[in-house]
VOGU-3710 file (C-alpha; in Angstrom, 3 decimals, decimal comma):
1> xxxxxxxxxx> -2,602/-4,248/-20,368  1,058/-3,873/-19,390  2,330/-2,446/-16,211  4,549/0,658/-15,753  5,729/1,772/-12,684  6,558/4,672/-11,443  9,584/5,759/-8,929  9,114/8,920/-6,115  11,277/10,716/-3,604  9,021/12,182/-1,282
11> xxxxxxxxxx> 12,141/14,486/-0,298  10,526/17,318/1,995  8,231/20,104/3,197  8,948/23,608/3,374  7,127/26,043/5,732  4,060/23,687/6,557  1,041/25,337/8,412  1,743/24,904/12,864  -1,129/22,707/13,559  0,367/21,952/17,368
21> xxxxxxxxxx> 0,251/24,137/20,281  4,022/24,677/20,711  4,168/26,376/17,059  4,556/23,330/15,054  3,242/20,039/13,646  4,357/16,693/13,734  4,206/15,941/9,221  3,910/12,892/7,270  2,510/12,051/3,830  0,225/10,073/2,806
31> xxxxxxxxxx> -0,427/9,162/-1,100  -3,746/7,341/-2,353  -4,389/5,718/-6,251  -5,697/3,182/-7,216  -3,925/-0,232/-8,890  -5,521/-2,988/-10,461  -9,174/-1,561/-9,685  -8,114/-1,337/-5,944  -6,960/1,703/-3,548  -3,199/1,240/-2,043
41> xxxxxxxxxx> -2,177/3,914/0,518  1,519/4,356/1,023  2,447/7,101/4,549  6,037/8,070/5,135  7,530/8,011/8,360  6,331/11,032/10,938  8,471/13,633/11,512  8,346/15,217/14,644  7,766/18,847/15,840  9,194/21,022/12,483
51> xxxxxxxxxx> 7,487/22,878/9,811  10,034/21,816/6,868  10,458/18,464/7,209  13,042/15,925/5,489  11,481/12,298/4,254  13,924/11,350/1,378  11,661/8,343/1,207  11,464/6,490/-1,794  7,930/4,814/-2,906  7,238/2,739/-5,791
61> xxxxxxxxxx> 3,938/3,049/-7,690  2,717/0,232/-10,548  0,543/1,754/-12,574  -1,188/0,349/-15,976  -2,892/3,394/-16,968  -1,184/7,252/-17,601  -4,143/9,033/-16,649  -4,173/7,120/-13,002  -4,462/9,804/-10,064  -2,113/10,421/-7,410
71> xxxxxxxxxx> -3,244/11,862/-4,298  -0,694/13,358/-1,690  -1,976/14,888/1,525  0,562/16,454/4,367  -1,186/15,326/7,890  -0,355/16,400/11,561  0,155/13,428/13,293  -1,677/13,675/17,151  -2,239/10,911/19,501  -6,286/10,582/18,424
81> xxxxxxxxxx> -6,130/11,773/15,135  -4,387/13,107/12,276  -5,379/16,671/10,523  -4,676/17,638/6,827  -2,637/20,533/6,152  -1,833/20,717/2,618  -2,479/18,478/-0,812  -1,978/17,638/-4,184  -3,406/15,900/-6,848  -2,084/15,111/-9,763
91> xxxxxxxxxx> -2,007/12,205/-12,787  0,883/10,391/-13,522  1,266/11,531/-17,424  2,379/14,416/-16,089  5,583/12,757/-15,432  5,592/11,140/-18,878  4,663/14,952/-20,743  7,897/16,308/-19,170  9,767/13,737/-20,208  11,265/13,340/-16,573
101> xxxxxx> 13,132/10,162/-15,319  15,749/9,229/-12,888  18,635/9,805/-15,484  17,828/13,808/-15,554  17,342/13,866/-11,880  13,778/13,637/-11,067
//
């Protein structure tokens, strides 16, 4: 079976839940699927103390299969631990159904 791959800006959050004491959280992201029968994890960098913020991180995702989930989670980064605050699911014919590419801006 051929491989596809798959090109992502994880640009940026917008109004994210405060999960720290001083009124905000300290966000990254985290995306989950699996390739070739195994789970890869990709996290962008932390971004510290806002509720809306910027990533503009680019990840690349091989993929063989158009029904292949993607898993996205938004965690608050703390010193011990890490708490989810938001997610998304989704499978990457989505992408394919709307026809979207990096040529029409997506």
């Amino acid at each position: 079976m051929s491989l596809s791959v798959l090109f992502l800006t994880i640009k940026q959050g917008r109004d994210l839940v405060a999960a720290d004491k001083g009124g905000t959280s300290d966000p990254y992201v985290s995306m989950d699927f699996t390739h070739k029968g195994k789970e890869k994890k990709i996290k962008t960098k932390v971004v510290k103390k806002t509720l809306n913020p910027v990533w503009n991180e680019q990840v690349e995702i091989q993929y063989s299969n158009p029904s292949e989930v993607i898993n996205m989670r938004v965690y608050d980064q703390d010193l011990m631990s890490s708490t989810a605050i938001g997610n998304i699911s989704f499978a990457v014919s989505v992408f394919q159904e709307q026809g979207l590419s990096q040529e029409n801006g997506v």
